[in-house]
C-alpha positions as CSV (number, residue, x, y, z in Angstrom):
1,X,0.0,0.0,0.0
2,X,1.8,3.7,-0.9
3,X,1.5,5.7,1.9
4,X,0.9,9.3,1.9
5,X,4.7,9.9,2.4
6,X,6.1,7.3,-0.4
7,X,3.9,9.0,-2.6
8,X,5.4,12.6,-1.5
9,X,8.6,11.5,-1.8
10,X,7.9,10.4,-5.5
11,X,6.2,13.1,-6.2
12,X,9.5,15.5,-5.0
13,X,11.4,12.9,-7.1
14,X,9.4,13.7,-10.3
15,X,9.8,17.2,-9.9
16,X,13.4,17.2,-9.2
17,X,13.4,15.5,-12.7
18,X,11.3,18.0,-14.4
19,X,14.4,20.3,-13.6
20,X,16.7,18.0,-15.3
21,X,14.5,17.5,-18.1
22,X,13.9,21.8,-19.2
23,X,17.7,22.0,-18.9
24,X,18.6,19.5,-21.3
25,X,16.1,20.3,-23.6
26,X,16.8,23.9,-23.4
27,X,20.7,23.8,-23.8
28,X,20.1,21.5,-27.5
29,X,17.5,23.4,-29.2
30,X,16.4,22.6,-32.4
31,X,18.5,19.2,-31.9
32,X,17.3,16.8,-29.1
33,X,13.8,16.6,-27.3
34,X,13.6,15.5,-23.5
35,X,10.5,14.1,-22.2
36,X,9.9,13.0,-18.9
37,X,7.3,10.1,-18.6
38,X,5.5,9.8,-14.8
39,X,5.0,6.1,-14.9
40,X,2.7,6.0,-11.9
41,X,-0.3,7.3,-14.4
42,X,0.7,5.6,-17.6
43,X,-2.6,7.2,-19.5
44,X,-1.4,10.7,-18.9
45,X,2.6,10.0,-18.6
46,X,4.1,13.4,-20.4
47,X,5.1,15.0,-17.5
48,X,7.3,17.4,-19.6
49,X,8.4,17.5,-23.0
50,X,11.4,20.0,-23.9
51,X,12.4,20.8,-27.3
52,X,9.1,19.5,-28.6
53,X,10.2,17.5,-32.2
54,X,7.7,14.4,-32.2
55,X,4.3,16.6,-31.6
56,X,3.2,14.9,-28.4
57,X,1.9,17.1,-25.6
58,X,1.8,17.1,-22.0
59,X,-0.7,14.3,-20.6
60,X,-0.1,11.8,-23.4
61,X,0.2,8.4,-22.4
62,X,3.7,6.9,-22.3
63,X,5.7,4.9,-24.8
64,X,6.6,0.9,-24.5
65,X,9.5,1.3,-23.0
66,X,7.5,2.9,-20.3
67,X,4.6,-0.2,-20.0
68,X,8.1,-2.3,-20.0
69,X,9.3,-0.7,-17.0
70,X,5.8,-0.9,-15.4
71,X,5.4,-4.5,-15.2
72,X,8.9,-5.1,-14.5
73,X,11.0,-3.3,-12.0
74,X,14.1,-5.7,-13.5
75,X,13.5,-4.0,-16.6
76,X,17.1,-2.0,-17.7
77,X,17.6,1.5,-16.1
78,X,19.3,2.7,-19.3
79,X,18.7,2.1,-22.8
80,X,21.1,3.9,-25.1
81,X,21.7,5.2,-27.7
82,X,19.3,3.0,-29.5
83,X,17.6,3.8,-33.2
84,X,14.2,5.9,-33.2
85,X,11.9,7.4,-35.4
86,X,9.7,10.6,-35.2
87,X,6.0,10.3,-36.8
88,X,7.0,12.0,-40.0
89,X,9.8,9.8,-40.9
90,X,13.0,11.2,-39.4
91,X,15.8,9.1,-38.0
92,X,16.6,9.4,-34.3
93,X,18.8,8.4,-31.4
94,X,17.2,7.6,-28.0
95,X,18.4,7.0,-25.1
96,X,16.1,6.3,-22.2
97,X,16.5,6.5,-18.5
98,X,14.5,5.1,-15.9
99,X,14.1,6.6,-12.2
100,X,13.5,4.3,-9.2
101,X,12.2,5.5,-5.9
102,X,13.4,4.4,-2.2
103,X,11.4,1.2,-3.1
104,X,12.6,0.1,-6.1
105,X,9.8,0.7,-8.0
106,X,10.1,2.4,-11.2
107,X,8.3,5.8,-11.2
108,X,9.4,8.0,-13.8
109,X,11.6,8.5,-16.9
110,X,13.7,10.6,-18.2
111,X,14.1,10.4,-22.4
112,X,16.7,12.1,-25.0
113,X,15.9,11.9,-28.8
114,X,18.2,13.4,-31.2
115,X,17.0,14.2,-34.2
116,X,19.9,12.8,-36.7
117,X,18.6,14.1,-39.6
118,X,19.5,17.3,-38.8
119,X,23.4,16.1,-37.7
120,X,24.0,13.4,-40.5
121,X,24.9,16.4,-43.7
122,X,27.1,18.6,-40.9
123,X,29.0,15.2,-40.2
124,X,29.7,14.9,-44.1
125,X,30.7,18.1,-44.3
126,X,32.9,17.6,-41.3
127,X,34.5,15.0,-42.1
128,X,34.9,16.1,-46.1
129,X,36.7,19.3,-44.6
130,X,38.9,17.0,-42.5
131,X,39.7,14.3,-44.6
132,X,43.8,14.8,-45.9
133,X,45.3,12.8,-48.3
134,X,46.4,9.0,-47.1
135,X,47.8,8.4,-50.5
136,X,51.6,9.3,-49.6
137,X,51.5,8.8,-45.5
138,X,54.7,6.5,-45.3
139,X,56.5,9.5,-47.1
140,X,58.1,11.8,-44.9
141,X,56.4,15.3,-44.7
142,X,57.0,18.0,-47.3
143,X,58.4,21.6,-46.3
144,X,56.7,24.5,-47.2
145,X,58.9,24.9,-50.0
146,X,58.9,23.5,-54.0
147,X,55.4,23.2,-53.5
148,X,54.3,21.3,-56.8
149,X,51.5,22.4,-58.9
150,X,49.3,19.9,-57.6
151,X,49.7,21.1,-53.6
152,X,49.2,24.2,-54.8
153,X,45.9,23.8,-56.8
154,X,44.7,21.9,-53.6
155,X,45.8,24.6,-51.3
156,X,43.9,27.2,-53.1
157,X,40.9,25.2,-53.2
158,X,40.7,24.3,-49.7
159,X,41.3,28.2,-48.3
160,X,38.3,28.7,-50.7
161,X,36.2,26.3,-49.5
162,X,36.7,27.6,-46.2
163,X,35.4,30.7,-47.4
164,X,32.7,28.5,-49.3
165,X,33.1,28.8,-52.5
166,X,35.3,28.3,-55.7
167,X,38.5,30.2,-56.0
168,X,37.1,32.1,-59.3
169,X,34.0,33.0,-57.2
170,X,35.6,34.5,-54.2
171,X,35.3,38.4,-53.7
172,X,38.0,40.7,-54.0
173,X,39.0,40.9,-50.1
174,X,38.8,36.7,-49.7
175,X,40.8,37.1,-52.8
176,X,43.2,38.6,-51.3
177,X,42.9,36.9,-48.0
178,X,43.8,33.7,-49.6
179,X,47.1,34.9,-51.5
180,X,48.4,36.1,-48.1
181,X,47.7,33.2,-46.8
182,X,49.4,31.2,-49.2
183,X,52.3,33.9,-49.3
184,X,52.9,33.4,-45.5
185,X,52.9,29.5,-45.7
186,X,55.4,29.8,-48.7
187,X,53.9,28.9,-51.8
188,X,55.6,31.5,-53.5
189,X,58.8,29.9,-53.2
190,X,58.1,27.9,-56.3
191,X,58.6,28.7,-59.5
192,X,55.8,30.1,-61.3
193,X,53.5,30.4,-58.1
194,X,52.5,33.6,-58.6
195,X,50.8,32.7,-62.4
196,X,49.3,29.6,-61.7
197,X,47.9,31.3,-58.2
198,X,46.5,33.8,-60.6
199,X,44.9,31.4,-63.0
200,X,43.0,29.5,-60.3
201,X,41.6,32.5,-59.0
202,X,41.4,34.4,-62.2
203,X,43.1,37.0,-62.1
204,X,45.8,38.5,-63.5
205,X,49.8,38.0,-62.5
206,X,50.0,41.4,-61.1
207,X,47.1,41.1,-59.0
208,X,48.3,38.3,-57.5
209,X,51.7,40.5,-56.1
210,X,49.6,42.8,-55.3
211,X,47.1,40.9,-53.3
212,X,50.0,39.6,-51.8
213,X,51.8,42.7,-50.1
């Protein structure tokens, strides 16, 4: 039988728990929604929901992995990172936490989904903008100097790309960003730098000096 204390207690549990909850929701907008189920009314679990991203609301009933934990206090306390879905189709990572009280019962708990969808092209474009060339790696590393043509084409494109965009595209000022930049690491130590600088970025010779003092 729960007592009129137990159930205080939960209750101060639960709403220790909403304060977890608003916080993580609130510091990944846009990227992660927190909900915290109260598994003691399993018809009206949504306790909180941070960050809303699957269109649920406050008072709707709880998931499976909340019945789960109902009708089995050996049930996991953590599920983790473990694949998802939100009603319109998007990929998801959960993780799922249940919250035991001084009984061992469960009575709440606390779940992150992270909308992927939104992660998985920034992660391409990470790891595109990381990625270095593995074709040479048991060959010692070049110096600055005697750059070839093919280092430099690649250096140009990359300090463009930073910029995003093509080296003909760039504006004047990123223009002349870049050839300072590729004046300081010492590109133009090798022969014919300057004109094959200033047909990448399509200019002409004399720009290039200039853009470079």
């Amino acid at each position: 039988m729960v007592t009129s204390a137990s159930a205080e207690a939960d209750e101060h549990l639960i709403r220790e728990a909403e304060k977890i909850a608003v916080a993580l929701g609130r510091m990944f907008p846009g990227l992660c929604e927190v909900v915290l189920h109260d598994l003691r009314d399993p018809q009206h679990a949504i306790r909180v929901i941070e960050n809303n991203l699957s269109g649920r609301e406050v008072g709707d009933s709880v998931t499976e992995l909340g019945l789960a934990r109902i009708e089995d206090s050996g049930y996991p306390s953590v599920i983790q990172n473990y694949p998802n879905q939100f009603p319109d189709g998007r990929p998801v990572k959960s993780t799922s936490i249940g919250i035991k009280n001084s009984a061992g019962e469960y009575i709440a708990a606390l779940c992150l989904n992270l909308d992927v969808s939104v992660l998985s092209p920034v992660t391409l474009a990470l790891s595109n903008l990381v990625a270095t060339d593995t074709e040479h790696r048991e060959q010692p590393l070049e110096t600055l100097r005697d750059r070839s043509a093919r280092e430099l084409r690649q250096a140009v494109e990359e300090l463009a790309a930073e910029r995003g965009a093509t080296p003909r595209s760039l504006g004047r000022e990123d223009k002349k960003a870049l050839v300072r930049q590729l004046h300081q690491d010492g590109y133009f130590d090798s022969r014919d730098a300057a004109q094959a600088i200033a047909d990448l970025l399509g200019v002409s010779r004399a720009t290039v000096y200039n853009y470079a003092k």
